[in-house]
Steps between C-alpha positions, in 0.01 A plus 500: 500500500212484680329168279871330567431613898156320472652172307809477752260493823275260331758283402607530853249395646426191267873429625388544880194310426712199341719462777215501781360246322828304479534537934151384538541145307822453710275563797346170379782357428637537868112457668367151283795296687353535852159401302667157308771375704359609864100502493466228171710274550729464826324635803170380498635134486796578721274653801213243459812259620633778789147486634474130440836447756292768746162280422314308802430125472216617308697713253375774640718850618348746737594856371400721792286229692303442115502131439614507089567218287874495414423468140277795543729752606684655214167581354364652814832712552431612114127614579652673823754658277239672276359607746774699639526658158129596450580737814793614383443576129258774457708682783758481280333545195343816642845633634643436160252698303519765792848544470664407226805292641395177343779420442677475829190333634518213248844463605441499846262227477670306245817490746290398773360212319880397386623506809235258640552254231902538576357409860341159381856366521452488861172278444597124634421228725163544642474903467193500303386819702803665399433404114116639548617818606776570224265418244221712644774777522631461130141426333362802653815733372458303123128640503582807609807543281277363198234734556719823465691310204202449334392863529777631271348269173251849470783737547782314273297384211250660257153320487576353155874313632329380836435135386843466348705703805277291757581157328869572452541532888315200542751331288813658630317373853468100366835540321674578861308254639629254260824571491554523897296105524705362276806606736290360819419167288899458453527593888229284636553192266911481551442625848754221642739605237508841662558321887140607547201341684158526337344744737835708418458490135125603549617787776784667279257507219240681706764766624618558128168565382482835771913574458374490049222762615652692705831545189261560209240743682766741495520504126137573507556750751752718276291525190147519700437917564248636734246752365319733708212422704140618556464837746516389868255301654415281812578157422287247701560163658563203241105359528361868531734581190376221299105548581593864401660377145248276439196783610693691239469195244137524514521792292652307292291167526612379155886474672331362809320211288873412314587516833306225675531313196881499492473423867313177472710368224810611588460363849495143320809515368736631785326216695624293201843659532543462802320131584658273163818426693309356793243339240827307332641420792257377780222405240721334251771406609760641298846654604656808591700491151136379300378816641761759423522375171128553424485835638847561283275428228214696584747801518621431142212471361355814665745710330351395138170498658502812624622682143284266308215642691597837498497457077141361537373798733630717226272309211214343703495725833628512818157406652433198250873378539426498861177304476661242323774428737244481784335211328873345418534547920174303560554216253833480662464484824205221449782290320696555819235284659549144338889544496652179608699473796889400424437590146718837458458524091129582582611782751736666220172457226309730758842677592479600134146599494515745775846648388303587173266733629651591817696781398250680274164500696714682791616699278239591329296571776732749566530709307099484414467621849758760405242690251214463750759731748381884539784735420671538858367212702768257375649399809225505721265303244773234401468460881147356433633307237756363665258398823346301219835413305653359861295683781188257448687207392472348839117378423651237263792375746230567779222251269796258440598514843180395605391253244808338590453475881165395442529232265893397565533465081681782254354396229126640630691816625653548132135444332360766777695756309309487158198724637736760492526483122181449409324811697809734429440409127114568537583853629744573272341440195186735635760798528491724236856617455487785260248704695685396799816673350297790380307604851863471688595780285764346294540420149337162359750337275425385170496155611431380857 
């Protein structure tokens, strides 16, 4: 009786285990919209040509008295975003950890963030300012939502299924994605078929991306469980939280060197997320349904990429896997250089090439960072990770930005962005992952 007690708790809890791990991929199914359809491919364009009906004579807008190119501005409001979020997150991290009710904090910023993309309905005419602070508001909730979504990979998965689990929400993420652009490609191309102006077309699709999130979270929600948290202590101000996470790292410099790495890299490509739509359009000229269609393609591809890299984790290593995309990113992006202007098939070539490795070096990277975790700390060190993930991803928009207002061409702001694959692959490679795993107190699997 007692051995059948023992196999019908076990069993159980596999059961429990299965269905948490079910909620969180539909947490990525409802999240990955607001990353495709808002940040990727409609909004940066869309309020680059709000603040262009606000611009001077000199294409300038003057957000709070600060003279700003108009072309400028979305990646500016993304920086400012980030920002936001690298105060918030290791608050929240820390209160997470403290107390357990994950859960209803992920929710609470995940409905924040939907309801500010709902909001972007509201974004016409010359309302640019408007548009800069909904997308500050809903970035900053994504990060912070991320972050504590990110913290249950330790607490769902055993170390050994962390690669696959990690990938397969990454796909369920790019299949969403894919499903919910090929919808706003039908809207946006037949817009006049629907009695709907252009700016319409592009304003409905922005408000279904947050209404999508806002539906599907709740799935997540119902399968998610809390567990309990660590005994009570005072949780400190976001910065003061982080510098006390990251004085903790030290003890854990191994972590702390994955860390910066990941940062560096990773940094790269949400500036290459978030950027390509502007690239396409301002730099080379190519439409609003060119662009959707590429990134419809990136999404499709990022589904197989993502499992085909989660198979080659499992044979070559997650670190080694990881390595290799970086120097897929770099050749990539200096192919992005020399395309053509007016010549779309070239943008859906290097459309192709990024959708291939998207997927699995975020993924990957994941749930790497995932064994480098000390037992307990999940919340409040995925709040590191995600200030590197998100929170420091406003050096690349910040370096684009720049290059941008400084030269007045795309193309040198796009070829800026390949020092942040080359030095995050440098520090990666001098990482050694196993003792890493080992000195964080967790198991080291057989293959990493």
């Amino acid at each position: 009786m007692g051995t059948e007690t023992v196999r019908t708790g076990v069993s159980d809890e596999a059961t429990g285990l299965r269905r948490e791990q079910r909620g969180w991929y539909f947490y990525d199914w409802a999240c990955s919209v607001y990353s495709t359809s808002v940040l990727t491919v409609f909004l940066g364009p869309y309020l680059t040509s709000v603040a262009d009906n606000a611009a001077d004579a000199d294409g300038y807008v003057h957000p709070l008295g600060i003279p700003v190119r108009a072309g400028s501005f979305f990646a500016y409001s993304v920086s400012l975003s980030v920002i936001v979020a690298v105060v918030l997150m290791p608050l929240v991290g820390s209160a997470a950890d403290r107390t357990g009710r994950k859960k209803r904090l992920l929710g609470a910023a995940a409905y924040t963030g939907a309801a500010a993309t709902t909001g972007m309905f509201f974004l016409d005419g010359d309302r640019y300012l408007l548009g800069g602070a909904l997308l500050i508001v809903a970035n900053a909730a994504q990060c912070v939502a991320l972050m504590l979504y990110n913290s249950y990979l330790p607490q769902i998965a055993p170390p050994e299924e962390r690669d696959t689990i990690s990938s397969r929400g990454w796909a369920f993420g790019y299949a969403s994605g894919s499903l919910v652009l090929v919808a706003d490609l039908v809207l946006y191309s037949a817009h006049d078929s629907f009695g709907l102006s252009e700016t319409e077309a592009v304003r409905i699709c922005l408000a279904a991306a947050g209404l999508w999130w806002g539906a599907f979270t709740l799935v997540a929600l119902r399968w998610l469980r809390d567990r309990g948290g660590r005994a009570a202590e005072v949780t400190a101000p976001g910065l003061r939280q982080l510098a006390a996470t990251v004085r903790d790292m030290r003890r854990h410099p191994l972590t702390l060197s994955f860390l910066l790495a990941y940062l560096i890299y990773n940094d790269g490509i949400q500036t290459v997320i978030s950027q390509a739509s502007i690239y396409g359009s301002q730099e080379l000229g190519l439409g609003q349904s060119t662009l959707i269609g590429a990134v419809l393609m990136v999404q499709v591809l990022a589904v197989a990429g993502a499992l085909t890299m989660g198979r080659l984790a499992r044979t070559h290593g997650a670190k080694r896997t990881i390595l290799g995309s970086l120097v897929a990113w770099t050749v990539t992006l200096a192919a992005g250089y020399f395309l053509p202007a007016g010549a779309p098939v070239w943008f859906f070539v290097l459309a192709g090439g990024i959708g291939l490795v998207l997927g699995g070096s975020q993924a990957l990277s994941r749930s790497l960072f995932s064994h480098l975790v000390p037992p307990g700390k999940e919340a409040e060190y995925f709040a590191a990770y995600e200030v590197s993930d998100r929170g420091m991803s406003w050096l690349g928009p910040l370096l684009f930005g720049i290059t941008y207002q400084l030269s007045g061409s795309y193309r040198s702001a796009i070829i800026s962005l390949v020092v942040f694959f080359v030095i995050g692959f440098a520090l990666l490679a001098r990482v050694p992952v196993r003792q890493a795993i080992s000195e964080a107190g967790n198991p080291v699997p057989q293959k990493i």
